[in-house]
N, C-alpha and C positions, 0 to 999 in steps of 0.2 A: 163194594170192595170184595173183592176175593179170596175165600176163607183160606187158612196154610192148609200144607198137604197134611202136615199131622192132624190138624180138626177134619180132613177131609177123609184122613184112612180111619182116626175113630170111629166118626161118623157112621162108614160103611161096617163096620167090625158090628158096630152095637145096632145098627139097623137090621144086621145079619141072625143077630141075637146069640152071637157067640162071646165066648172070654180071649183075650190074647193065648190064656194055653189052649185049647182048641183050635184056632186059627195057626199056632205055631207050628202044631201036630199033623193039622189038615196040608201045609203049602212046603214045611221043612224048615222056614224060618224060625228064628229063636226068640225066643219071646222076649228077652232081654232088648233085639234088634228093634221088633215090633214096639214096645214100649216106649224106646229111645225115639223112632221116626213119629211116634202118636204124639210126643212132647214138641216135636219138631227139636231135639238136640243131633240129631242128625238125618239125613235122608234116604231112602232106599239109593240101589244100584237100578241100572235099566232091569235086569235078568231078576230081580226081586221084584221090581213092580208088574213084570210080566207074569210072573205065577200069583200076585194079588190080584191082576186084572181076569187071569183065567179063572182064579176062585173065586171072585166074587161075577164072572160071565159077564162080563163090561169091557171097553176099548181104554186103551191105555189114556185118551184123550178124557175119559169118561174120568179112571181113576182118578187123574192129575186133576179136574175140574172145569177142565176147557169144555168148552159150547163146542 
């Protein structure tokens, strides 16, 4: 089974070894947003997961969890 994208952006967050406010500060995102998509109560936009995917140096397939 294929984990949600919120376990999947924590994941990278705390793999990273940063906090939501660093990661907010680093991409422009609000940490409030990043929180809300970590819980999976809501989802990024494409042009969001495009500066997570450039922050963490991964393809957007990478981000989402697709092989």
């Amino acid at each position: 089974m294929q984990k949600s994208l919120g376990i999947r952006l924590r994941e990278l967050r705390e793999t990273a070894g940063i906090s939501q406010a660093e990661l907010s500060f680093q991409t422009k995102i609000s940490q409030q947003a990043l929180s809300l998509w970590e819980r999976d109560l809501r989802v990024p936009n494409i042009l969001s997961c495009i500066a997570l995917a450039n922050y963490y140096n991964i393809s957007l397939d990478e981000l989402v969890g697709r092989n």
